[in-house]
N, C-alpha and C positions, 0 to 999 in steps of 0.2 A: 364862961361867957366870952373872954378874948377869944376864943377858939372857933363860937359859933362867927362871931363877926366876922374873923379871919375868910371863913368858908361862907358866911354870906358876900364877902366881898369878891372870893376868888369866882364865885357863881353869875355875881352880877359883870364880871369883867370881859369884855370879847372875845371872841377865840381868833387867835392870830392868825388861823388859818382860816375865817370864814371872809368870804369875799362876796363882793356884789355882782350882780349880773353882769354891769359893763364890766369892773374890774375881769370877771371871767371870761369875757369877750377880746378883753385889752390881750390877756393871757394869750389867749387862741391862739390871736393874733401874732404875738411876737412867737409863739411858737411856730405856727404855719410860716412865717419869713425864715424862719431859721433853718427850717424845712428844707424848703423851694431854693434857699443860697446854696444848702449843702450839695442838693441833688443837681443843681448848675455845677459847681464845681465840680464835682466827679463825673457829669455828663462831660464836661470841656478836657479831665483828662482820659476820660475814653476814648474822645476823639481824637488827642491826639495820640495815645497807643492802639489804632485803627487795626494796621497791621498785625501786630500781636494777638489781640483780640479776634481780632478773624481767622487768624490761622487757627485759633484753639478752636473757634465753632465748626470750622471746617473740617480739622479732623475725623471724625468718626465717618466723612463722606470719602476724604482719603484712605481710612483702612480698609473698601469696600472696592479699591480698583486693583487690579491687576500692578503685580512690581513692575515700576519704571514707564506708567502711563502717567504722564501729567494731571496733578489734581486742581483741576478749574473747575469756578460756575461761570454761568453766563449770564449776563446784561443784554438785555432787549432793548434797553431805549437811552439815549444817552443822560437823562435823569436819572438813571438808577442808580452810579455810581453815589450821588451825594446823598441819595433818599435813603440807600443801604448806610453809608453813615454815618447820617445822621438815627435811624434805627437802631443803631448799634452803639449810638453814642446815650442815644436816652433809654436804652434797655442798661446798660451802664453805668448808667446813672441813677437808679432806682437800686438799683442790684447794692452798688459800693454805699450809698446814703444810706442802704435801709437802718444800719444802726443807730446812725445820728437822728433818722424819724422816729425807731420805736422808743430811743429816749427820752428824744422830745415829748412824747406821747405819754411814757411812762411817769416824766414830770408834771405833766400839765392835769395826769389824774391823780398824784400822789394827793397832795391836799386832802383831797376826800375819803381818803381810805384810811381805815382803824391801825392799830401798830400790827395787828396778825396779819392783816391783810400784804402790809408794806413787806412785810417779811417774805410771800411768796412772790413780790412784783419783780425781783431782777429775775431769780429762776427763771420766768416764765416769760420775761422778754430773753434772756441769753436763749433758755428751749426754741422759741420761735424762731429765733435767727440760727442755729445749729439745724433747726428742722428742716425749714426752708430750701437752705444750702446742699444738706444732704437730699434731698427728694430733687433738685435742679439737677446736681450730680447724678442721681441715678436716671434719671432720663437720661442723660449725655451719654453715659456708658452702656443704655441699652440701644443708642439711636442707630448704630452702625448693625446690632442686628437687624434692627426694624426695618432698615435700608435693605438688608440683604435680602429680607423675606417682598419687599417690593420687588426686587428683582427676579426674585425666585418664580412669581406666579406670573413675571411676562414672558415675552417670545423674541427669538431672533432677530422679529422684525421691526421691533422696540428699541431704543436706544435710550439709555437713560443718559441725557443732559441737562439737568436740573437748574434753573435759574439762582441767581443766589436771592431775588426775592424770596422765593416762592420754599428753596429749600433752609431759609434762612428765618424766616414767618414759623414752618414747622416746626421745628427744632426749638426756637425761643417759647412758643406754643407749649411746645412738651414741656418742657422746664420749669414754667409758670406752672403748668397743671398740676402738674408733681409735688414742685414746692406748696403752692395751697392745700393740698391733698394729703401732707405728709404731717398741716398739724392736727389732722386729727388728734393723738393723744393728748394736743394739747385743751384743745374744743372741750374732751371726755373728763380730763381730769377737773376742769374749771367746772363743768356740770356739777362735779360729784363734792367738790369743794363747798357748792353755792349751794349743795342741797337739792337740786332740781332731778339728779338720778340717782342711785345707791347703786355701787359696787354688787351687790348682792342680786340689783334686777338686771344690771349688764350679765352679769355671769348665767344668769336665768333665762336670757332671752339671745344665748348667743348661736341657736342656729338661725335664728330671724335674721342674726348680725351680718351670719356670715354669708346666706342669698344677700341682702342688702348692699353688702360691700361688693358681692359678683354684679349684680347690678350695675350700680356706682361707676367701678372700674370699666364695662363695658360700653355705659353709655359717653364716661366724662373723657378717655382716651383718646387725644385729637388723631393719633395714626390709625386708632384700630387695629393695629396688625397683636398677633399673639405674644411676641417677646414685650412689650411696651404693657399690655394687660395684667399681663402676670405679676412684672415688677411693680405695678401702684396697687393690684391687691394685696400679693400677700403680706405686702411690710404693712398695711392696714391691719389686716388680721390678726399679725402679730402686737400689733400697736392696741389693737383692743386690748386684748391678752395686757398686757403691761399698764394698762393704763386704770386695769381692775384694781392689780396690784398693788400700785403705785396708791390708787384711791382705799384699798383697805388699812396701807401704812400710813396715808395721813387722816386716815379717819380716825384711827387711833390715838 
C-alpha cells in the first residue's frame, strides 16, 4: 500500500524538466544572447589578428606565383580595405564561436531528449565541429590547384590580378561548401538512428548514391573547376560507405 502511494505521488509530481512555453522562449533567449556575445568577441579578435589571418587565406594564392614575385591582391576602391575586414572579421567570428553555438544549442535541446538520446548529443556535436573543420581545410588545400587549373585554360594575354574581394568571396565560398557538405555522415547516421532509413537500404541503393553524390558535387561546387569536384565527392562516397557502418554497429 505505502509503495502504491509512494508511486502515485512520484506520478502526480512535475517533472523538473517540463517547462512552459514562455519559460522555453525565456531559454531561447538567453541562449541566443550568449550566442551573439560569443561570436562578437571572436569577431573583435579576428579583427584584431587581420594580418595573420589574411596571410593564411592568402596563401594557396601565394603558392601559384612564380619564386620571388610579390604575393598581392588588389583593392579597387578605397572602401575595400575596411569591407575586406570587416569580412574577415565576421567569417571569424562564426568560425571561432561555432563551439560555444553548437553548445549552446545542444543545451537548450537537452531537456527534451531521453537518457539514450543524451548519450549520442556530445558525439555528434564534437563530429559536427571536427567535420566541418576538416571539409573547410580541405578546400584550402585544394584551392591553390583550382587556382592553377584557372590559369592553365587562359592566354598570354590574360593576367591574373585577382581582387582580394573577389578572390577572398571564393575561397570563404569554398570552405563553407565543404564544411556543410562534409556532414553528410552526420545527416546519414541521425536518419538511420531515428529510423527514417536502414543501413540495409543505403547499401541497396548505393549506385543511385553515388550518380547522386556526382551530381551534388557538380552542381554545389562554387569553382567548378576539376580538382575542387573530386575533393567534395569522393570523401562523400567514402562517408556513405562509413556511415552504413557506423549505422549497422549502432543498430546493434
Amino acid at each position: 500500500m505505502a509503495t502504491l502511494l509512494r508511486r502515485r505521488r512520484s506520478e502526480a509530481r512535475p517533472d523538473p524538466n517540463a517547462m512552459t512555453l514562455f519559460e522555453h522562449l525565456t531559454e531561447l533567449r538567453r541562449r541566443l544572447i550568449i550566442c551573439v556575445i560569443a561570436v562578437a568577441l571572436c569577431a573583435i579578435l579576428a579583427y584584431v589578428l587581420f594580418d595573420p589571418i589574411l596571410r593564411f587565406f592568402m596563401h594557396p594564392y601565394c603558392e601559384t606565383l612564380p619564386k620571388g614575385e610579390p604575393c598581392q591582391l588588389k583593392v579597387l576602391s578605397p572602401l575595400d580595405n575596411l569591407s575586406i575586414r570587416l569580412k574577415i572579421s565576421g567569417f571569424g567570428g562564426l568560425f571561432f564561436a561555432s563551439p560555444v553555438v553548437l553548445w549552446q544549442l545542444w543545451r537548450f535541446v537537452t531537456p527534451g531528449l531521453k537518457a539514450r538520446e543524451k548519450r549520442y548529443a556530445i558525439p555528434f556535436v564534437a563530429a559536427t565541429i571536427l567535420l566541418f573543420a576538416l571539409g573547410a581545410y580541405t578546400a584550402y588545400l585544394t584551392f591553390p590547384h583550382a587556382l592553377g587549373f584557372f590559369s592553365s585554360v587562359g592566354t598570354s594575354l590574360l593576367s591574373a590580378n585577382y581582387t582580394a574581394d573577389n578572390y577572398l568571396g571564393l575561397l570563404m565560398l569554398l570552405m563553407v561548401a565543404f564544411g556543410v557538405t562534409f556532414e553528410f555522415p552526420v545527416v546519414l547516421v541521425s536518419l538511420e538512428l531515428a529510423g527514417v532509413v536502414k543501413s540495409a537500404q543505403l547499401g541497396k541503393y548505393r549506385r543511385m548514391e553515388i550518380i547522386a553524390v556526382v551530381i551534388f558535387a557538380a552542381v554545389v561546387t562554387p569553382s567548378s573547376d576539376p580538382f575542387s569536384f573530386l575533393a567534395m565527392a569522393v570523401p562523400m562516397l567514402v562517408f556513405y560507405e562509413i556511415s552504413i557502418v557506423i549505422g549497422k554497429a549502432l543498430g546493434k
